[in-house]
N, C-alpha and C positions, 0 to 999 in steps of 0.2 A: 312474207311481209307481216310489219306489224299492225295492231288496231289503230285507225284513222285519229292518231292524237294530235291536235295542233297546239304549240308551244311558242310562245311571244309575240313579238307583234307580228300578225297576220299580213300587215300592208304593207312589208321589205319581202315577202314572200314569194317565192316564184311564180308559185300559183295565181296569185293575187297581181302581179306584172304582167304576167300574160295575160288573162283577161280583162284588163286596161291597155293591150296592145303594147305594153313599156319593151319592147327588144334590146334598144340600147343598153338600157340598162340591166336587162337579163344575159345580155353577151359581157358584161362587165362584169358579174357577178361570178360568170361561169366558166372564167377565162380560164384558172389556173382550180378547179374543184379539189375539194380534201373533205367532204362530206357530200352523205345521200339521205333522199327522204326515205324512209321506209313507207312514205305511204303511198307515193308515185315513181318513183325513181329517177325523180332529178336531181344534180349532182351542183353544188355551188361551193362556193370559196369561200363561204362562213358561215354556221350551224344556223346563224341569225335571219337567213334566205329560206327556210325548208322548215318547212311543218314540224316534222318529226325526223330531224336530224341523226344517222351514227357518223364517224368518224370510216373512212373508204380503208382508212388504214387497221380498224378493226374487222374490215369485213375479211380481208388476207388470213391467208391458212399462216397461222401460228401468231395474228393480230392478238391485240386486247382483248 
């Protein structure tokens, strides 16, 4: 993992919906995922949900 970076706005953030109880809109977010945090490992459908965002398709052997 990497170090605890957080990038944008904090409050579309996974982290920050779960602890507001938001589910709905964390199951919205998480439907079809194509990025991970590296700081927790939640997985959302746009870098714009996740702290510290990669792309899921850079994590694959022979990814970016």
């Amino acid at each position: 993992m990497s170090d605890n970076t957080c990038v944008g706005e904090h409050t579309v953030h996974i982290c920050e919906l779960a602890s507001k109880g938001k589910h709905v809109e964390i199951q919205k977010v998480t439907k079809y995922p194509k990025f991970m945090c590296l700081n927790c490992g939640r997985v959302a459908e746009y870098k714009k949900n996740l702290c510290n965002p990669i792309a899921i398709e850079d994590l694959r052997p022979g990814g970016a």
